[in-house]
Structures are given as C-alpha cells and as structure tokens.
C-alpha positions in Angstrom: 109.3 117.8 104.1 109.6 114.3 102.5 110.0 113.6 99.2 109.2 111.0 96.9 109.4 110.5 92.8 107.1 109.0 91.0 108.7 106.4 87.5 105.2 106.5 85.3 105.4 104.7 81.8 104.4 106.0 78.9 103.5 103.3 77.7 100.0 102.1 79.8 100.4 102.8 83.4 97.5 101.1 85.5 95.3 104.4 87.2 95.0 103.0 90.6 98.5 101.4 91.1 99.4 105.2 90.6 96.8 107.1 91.9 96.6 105.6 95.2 99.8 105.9 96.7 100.3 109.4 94.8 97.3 110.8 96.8 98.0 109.0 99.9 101.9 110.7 100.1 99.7 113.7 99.0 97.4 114.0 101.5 100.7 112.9 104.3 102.8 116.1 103.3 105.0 114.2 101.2 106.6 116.8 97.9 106.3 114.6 95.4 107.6 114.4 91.3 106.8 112.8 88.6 109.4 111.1 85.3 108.6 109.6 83.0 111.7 107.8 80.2 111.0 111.0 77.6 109.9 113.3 80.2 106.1 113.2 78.1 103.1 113.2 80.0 102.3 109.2 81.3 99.6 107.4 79.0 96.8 105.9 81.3 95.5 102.2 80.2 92.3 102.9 79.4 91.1 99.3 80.9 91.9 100.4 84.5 89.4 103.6 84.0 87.0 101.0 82.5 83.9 101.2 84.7 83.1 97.8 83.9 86.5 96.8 85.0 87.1 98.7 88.0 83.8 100.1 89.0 82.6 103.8 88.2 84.0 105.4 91.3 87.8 104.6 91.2 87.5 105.0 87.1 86.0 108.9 87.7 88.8 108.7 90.5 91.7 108.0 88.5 90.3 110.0 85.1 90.2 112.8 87.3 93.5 112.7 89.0 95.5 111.7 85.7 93.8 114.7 83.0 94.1 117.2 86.3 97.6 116.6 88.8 99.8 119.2 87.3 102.9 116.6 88.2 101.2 114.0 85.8 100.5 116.2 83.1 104.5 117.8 83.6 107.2 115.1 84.1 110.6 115.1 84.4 112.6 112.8 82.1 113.8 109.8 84.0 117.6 110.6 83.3 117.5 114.1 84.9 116.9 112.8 88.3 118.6 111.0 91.0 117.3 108.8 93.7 119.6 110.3 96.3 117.3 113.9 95.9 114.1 111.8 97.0 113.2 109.8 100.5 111.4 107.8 98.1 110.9 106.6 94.5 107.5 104.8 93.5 107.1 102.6 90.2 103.5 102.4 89.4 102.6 99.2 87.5 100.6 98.1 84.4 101.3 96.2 81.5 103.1 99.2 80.1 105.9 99.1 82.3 107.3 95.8 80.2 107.7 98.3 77.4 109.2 100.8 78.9 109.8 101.6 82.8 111.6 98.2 83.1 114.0 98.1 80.0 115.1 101.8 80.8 118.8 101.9 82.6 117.7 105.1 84.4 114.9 103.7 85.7 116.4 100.9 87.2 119.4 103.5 88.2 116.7 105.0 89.8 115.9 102.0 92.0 119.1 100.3 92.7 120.0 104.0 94.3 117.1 104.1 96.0 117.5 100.4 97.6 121.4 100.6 97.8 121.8 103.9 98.8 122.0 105.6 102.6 118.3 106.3 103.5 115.7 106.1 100.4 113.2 103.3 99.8 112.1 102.0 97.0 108.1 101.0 96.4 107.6 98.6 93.3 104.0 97.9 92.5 102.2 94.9 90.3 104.1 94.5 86.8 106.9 97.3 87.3 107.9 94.7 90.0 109.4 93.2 86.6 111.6 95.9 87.1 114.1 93.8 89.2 114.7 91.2 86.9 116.7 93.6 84.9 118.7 96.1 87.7 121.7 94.9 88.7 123.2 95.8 92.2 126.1 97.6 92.9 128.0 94.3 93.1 127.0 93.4 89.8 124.4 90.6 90.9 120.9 91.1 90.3 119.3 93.4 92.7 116.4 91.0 93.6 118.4 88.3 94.2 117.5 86.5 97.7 114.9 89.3 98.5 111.6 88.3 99.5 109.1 90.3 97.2 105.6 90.1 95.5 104.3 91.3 92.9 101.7 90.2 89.3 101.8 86.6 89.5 101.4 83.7 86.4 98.0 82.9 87.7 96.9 86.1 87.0 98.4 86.5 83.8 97.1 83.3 82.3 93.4 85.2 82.6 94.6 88.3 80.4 96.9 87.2 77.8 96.2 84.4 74.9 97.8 81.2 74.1 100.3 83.5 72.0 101.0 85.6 74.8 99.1 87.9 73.1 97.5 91.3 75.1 93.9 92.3 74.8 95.2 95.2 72.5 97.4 92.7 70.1 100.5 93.5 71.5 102.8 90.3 72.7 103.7 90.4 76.1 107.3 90.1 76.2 107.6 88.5 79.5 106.1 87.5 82.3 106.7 89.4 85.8 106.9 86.0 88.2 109.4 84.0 85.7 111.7 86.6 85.1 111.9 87.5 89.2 112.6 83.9 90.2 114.6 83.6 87.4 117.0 86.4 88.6 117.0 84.6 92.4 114.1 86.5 94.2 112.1 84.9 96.8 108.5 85.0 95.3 105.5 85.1 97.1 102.4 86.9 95.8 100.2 85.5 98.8 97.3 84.5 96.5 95.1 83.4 99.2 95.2 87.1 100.5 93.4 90.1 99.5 96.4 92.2 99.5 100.1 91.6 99.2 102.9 93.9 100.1 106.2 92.7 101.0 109.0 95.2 102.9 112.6 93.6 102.5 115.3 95.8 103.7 114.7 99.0 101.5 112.5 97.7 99.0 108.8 97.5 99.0 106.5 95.8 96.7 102.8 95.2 96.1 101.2 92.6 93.8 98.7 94.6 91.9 95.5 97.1 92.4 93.9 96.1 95.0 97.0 96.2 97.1 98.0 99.7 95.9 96.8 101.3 99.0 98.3 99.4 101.6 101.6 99.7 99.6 101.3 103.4 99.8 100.4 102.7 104.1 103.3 100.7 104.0 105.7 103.1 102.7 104.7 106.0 104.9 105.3 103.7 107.8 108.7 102.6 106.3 109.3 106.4 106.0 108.5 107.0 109.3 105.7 109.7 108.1 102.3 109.7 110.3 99.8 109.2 108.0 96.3 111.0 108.0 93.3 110.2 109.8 
C-alpha cells in the first residue's frame, strides 16, 4: 500500500490546503501519517474554517476532519521520520508555515529526501511552498533553484497583510513566499489568470493555494501512479 506523510504546522495550518489532499490519498488507499516540529497536535487557522471566508460547507468540512482524524489529533515529531519510509510527503500551507514548517531543518530534510531521493515525491502547497527558499540540495545549492514551481504569490499577499507587513492577527509576516523563491533561483509562475495552479517538476509538486488543493492532491496520485476513485 502507498504511503504518504503529512508536515502540519503548529503554528496556523490552512484546513483545506490539508484536508483536501489528506482525504483524497484517503479515500485512494494511500496509509498515511501525520508530524508535526514538536510532535503536538496541528493548530487550524481559524480564518480558513470561517464560514464567511470559505463558505459553511468546506468550514463544517475541515472542523470536522481536523477535531476528529485520529492522525491529526496524534503526530509524530518531524525529526523521528524519514522521507525514504514514505512514497510521499505533503506540506500543507497557511500563514503558519513561515513560523514554523519552513525554518525547521527536519522539515526541509524531509523534502530534500523526498525530491533527491530514489522514488518519493514531494507535494508543497500555497505558503509552505516557502519552504524551498530555505532547503538546500544535496549539492549544497538551493533545492528550488531552476525548478519550475508555484505557489502564494505577492499579488495575493498585498490583499492580507498591512503596509507594515503586518497579519490580520498582529503578527509580522516575516517574509514573503514569491520573493524568497525567486530569490533562491526558482522559476516562478503562479498562473494568476488560472483557477488552479499546480506545477510537477521532476519530483516535486506544488500548488498555489486553496482552491488548487484538490487538483494538487489529483496530481500527486497520478505522479504516484495510484488510480484514483471514481
């Protein structure tokens, strides 16, 4: 059976970016497990179970699946896996990420295995695609560096933060995802004139934010090679 881990920050995941792909690799067979950096359950961002914000259906959705998936509610610290034990490991996005997910050395371990290694994939969604601009490849380059990818762009961050950088909750943002990729050589393309954007480069996968969180999860089952439900 296939396999894939989950990286979910404690910090403010985003519920659909997570959801999504963890019940689509559900319902296609996949076993799947969940880390988190302390091995602590993942904090949800209450804005993406904000009816207002993402309607009442995928809120109840994600509420659901995050106070009731046994796997959510009983992680494994981040530095007691390996990629090499998964077909796959998925980084979940949100705002969070920046303050945790993407500044922690296993984590990005965790993908540079996954990418560099002999057969696992690697699926990066909306601001864990940040992620990248911190992992370093085997060679000691930057992982992302001439790989196409997508992922939260500027435009989209310029509606959400203030002119301090500041987030809705007060927090500052430390960075933004699109900079800090370009910055570290990857070939950015968030495809704004689409209503989804996933990008498959070699071993790496990556999604530009909610709405494209379920073709992502599509995307890696074909990359997988799984056949994926009716």
């Amino acid at each position: 059976m296939p396999s894939a881990l989950f990286v979910v920050s404690e910090e403010g995941y985003w519920g659909e970016e997570c959801i999504e792909p963890l019940t689509t690799l559900t319902d296609a067979g996949l076993d799947i497990e969940v880390a988190t950096p302390s091995g602590d359950p993942p904090v949800l961002d209450e804005r993406s179970v904000d009816p207002d914000e993402v309607g009442e259906e995928t809120a109840a959705e994600v509420r659901s699946v995050h106070e009731n998936d046994e796997r959510l509610n009983d992680p494994t610290p981040v530095a007691a896996v390996d990629a090499a034990d998964y077909d796959a490991v998925v980084f979940p996005g949100g705002h969070g990420t920046e303050w945790d997910i993407n500044q922690d050395s296993d984590a990005r371990r965790l993908l540079r295995d996954a990418v560099e290694g002999e057969s696992g994939k690697a699926l990066v969604v909306c601001h864990a695609v940040g992620i990248l601009a911190f992992t370093r490849s085997n060679d000691g380059g930057f992982l992302v560096e001439g790989r196409s990818v997508t992922g939260f762009p500027n435009e989209w961050e310029e509606g959400i933060v203030d002119e301090h950088d500041r987030m809705p909750d007060g927090r500052k943002l430390p960075y933004w995802v699109q900079a800090e990729v370009i910055a570290a050589g990857g070939d950015w393309d968030a495809e704004l004139d689409s209503d989804t954007s996933v990008t498959v480069d070699g071993d790496l996968v990556t999604a530009r934010g909610p709405p494209s969180s379920a073709e992502a999860a599509r995307t890696l089952l074909e990359e997988l090679g799984v056949e994926q439900p009716a």
